[in-house]
N, C-alpha and C positions, 0 to 999 in steps of 0.2 A: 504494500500500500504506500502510494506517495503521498506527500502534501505540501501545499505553497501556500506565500502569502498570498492571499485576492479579496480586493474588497475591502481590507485594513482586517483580517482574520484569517488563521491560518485553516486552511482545507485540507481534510483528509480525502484522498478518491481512487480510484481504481483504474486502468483502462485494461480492456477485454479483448483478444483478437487481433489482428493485423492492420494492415492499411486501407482499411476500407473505410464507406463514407460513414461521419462519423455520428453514435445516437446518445444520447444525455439521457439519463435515467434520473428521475426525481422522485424520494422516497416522501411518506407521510408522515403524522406527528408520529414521535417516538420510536421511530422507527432506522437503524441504519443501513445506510443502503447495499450491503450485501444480501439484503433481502433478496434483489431481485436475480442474484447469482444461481438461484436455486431453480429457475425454469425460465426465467426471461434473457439473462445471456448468454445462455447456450444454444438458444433457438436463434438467437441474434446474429450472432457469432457464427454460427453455422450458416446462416444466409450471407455472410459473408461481410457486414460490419463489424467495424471498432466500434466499442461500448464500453462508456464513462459511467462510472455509478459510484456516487459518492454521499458522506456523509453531513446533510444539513446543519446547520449553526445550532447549538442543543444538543448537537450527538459527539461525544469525545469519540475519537480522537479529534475532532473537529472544535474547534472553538467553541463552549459551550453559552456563552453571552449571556449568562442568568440576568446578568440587568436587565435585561428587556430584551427584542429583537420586533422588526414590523414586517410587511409583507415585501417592502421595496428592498429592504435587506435580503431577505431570502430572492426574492427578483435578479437584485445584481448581483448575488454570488452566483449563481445559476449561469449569469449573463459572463461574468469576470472568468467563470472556468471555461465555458463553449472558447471564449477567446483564444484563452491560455490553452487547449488543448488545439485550436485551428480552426475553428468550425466555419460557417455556420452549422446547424447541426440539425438532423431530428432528434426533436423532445419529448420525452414519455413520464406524464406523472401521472402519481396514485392520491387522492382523499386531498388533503395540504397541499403534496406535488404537483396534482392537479391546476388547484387553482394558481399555485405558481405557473406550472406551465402558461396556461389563459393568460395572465398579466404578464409575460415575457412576450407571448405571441403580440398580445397588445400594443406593448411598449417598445421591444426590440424585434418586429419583425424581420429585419437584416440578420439577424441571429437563429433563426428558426426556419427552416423548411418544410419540416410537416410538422403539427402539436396533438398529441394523443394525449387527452384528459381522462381519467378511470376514476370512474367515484365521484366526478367531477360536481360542482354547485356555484350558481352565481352568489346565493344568498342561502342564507338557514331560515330553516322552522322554530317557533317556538320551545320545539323539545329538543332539537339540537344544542341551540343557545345555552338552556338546561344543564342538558348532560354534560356541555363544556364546564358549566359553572361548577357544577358539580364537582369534575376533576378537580380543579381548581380550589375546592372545600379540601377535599383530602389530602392536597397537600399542604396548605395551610394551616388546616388543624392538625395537621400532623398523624390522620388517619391511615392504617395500613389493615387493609381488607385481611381474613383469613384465607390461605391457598386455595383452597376448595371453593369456597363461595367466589372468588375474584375467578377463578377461573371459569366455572358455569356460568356466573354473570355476561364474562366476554365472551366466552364460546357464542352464548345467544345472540349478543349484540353482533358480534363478526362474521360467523359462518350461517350457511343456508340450514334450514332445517332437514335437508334432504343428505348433508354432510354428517348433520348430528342422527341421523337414520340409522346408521351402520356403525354398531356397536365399537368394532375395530377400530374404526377412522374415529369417533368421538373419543373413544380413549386417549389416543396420540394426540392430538388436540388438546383436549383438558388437561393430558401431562405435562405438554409444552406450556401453558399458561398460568398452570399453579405454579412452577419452578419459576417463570417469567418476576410474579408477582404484580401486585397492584402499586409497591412504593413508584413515586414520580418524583425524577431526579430534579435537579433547580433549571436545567438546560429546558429538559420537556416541558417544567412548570410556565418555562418561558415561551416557547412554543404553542402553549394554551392562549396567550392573550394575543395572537397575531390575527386571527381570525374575527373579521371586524364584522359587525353586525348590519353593516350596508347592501344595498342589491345592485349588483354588478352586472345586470344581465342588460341595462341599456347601453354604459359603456363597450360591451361585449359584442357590438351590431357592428363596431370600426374594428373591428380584427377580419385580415386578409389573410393570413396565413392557412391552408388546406388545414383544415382539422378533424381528427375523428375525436368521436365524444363515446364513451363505453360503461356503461352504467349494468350493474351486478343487479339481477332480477327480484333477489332475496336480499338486497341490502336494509338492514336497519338500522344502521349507523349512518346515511348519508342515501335515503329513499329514490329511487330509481327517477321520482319525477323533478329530483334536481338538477337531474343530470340531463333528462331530455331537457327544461329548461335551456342551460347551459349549447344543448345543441339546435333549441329554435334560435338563439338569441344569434349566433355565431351565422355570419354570410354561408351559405354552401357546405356546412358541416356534415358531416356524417355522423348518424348516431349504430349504434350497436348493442342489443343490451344482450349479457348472459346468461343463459336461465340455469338456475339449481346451481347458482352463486351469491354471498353473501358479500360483503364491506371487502374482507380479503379473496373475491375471487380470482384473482391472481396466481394464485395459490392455491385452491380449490378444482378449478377449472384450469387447468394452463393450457391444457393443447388447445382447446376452442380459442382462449384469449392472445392465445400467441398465432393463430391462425388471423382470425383479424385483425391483428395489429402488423403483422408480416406483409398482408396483403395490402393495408392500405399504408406503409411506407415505402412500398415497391414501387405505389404507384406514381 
């Protein structure tokens, strides 16, 4: 793993493959980006891209900025790496990533070629809003969930229910999430307040950039109709959604999501 100064903080990131054109991966809250190591750059990679996948401002190794951090921040490190690595680039975010993607395609369309948003939203719901504050109580108060409950709780919120069907696969799941835990580090707590409670979907009409929009059929963490949103709003968008996928279907579903996502940055 390399890192540079960009942006005035140092970056942690990755690159994948040879010389091929090149695709930026943008991870979600809490999340660092070797997540997508695990079914998105292989498939990448084998079609024959270099693939950048690095760790957002909040994820050590990466600068974790607990003072604060805002969307424009996350925006131009996103923008400051596509540079640093040669781009312009195709962009792929998830849930957060997403919406950085959107405000990148927005604001640096010279930097972007195609923008694939997953999980994508111009604006939150009421119970979204919530559920962030929520987080935001626990760490605060200084609450840390018991293994067992934190992990059923997210399993629900994350995966599809047709995942949590198959005793096998929920087991693996629930293990991974109890071990995960519910503590929220000061980086993620900061992560929490970037997500601004405004509706982005008119500024969203002046983005050119080819975009596909990909929204998880069973999401209950970020509802499917946020994300068509997100693809009426956008000129010429493409939308996509997966079925018998939840928040992470990424992860859930990869060969369908790596099929459309292959297909429409071929194009």
């Amino acid at each position: 793993m390399a890192t540079a100064r960009l942006n005035g903080i140092t970056l942690s990131y990755e690159v994948h493959g040879g010389s091929g054109e090149l695709v930026v991966m943008v991870m979600g809250t809490g999340s660092p980006g070797r997540v997508w190591r695990m079914y998105q750059v292989p498939a990448l990679v084998a079609a024959g891209y270099r693939v950048a996948t690095f760790d957002n401002r909040g994820i050590p190794p990466t600068d974790e900025c607990a003072d604060g951090m805002t969307m424009d921040d996350l925006v131009a490190d996103t923008a400051a790496l596509i540079g640093h690595l040669g781009g312009p680039a195709r962009v792929v975010g998830t849930s957060l990533g997403a919406r950085v993607v959107q405000e990148l395609a927005l604001a640096r369309p010279d930097l972007v070629t195609h923008a694939v948003a997953m999980a994508a939203h111009a604006r939150l719901d009421r119970t979204q809003l919530l559920m962030r504050d929520g987080k935001r109580a626990l760490h605060d108060e200084k609450i840390v969930l018991p293994p067992a409950y934190y992990a059923a709780a997210h399993a629900v919120q994350s995966l599809s229910p047709a995942t949590l069907r198959d005793p096998d696969t929920a087991r693996d799941w629930l293990e991974v999430f109890a071990l995960s835990g519910s503590a929220i580090t000061p980086g993620i707590r900061a992560q929490l307040d970037v997500t601004e409670e405004g509706d982005r979907r008119h500024a969203y009409r002046a983005i050119t950039v080819p975009t596909l929009v990909i929204g998880f059929a069973d999401d209950a963490t970020l509802p499917v109709h946020l994300s068509r949103e997100v693809a009426e709003a956008i000129p010429g968008a493409r939308y996509a959604e997966i079925p018998d996928a939840g928040h992470l279907g990424y992860l859930e579903r990869p060969d369908e999501v790596n099929r459309v996502l292959l297909d429409f940055l071929a194009g």
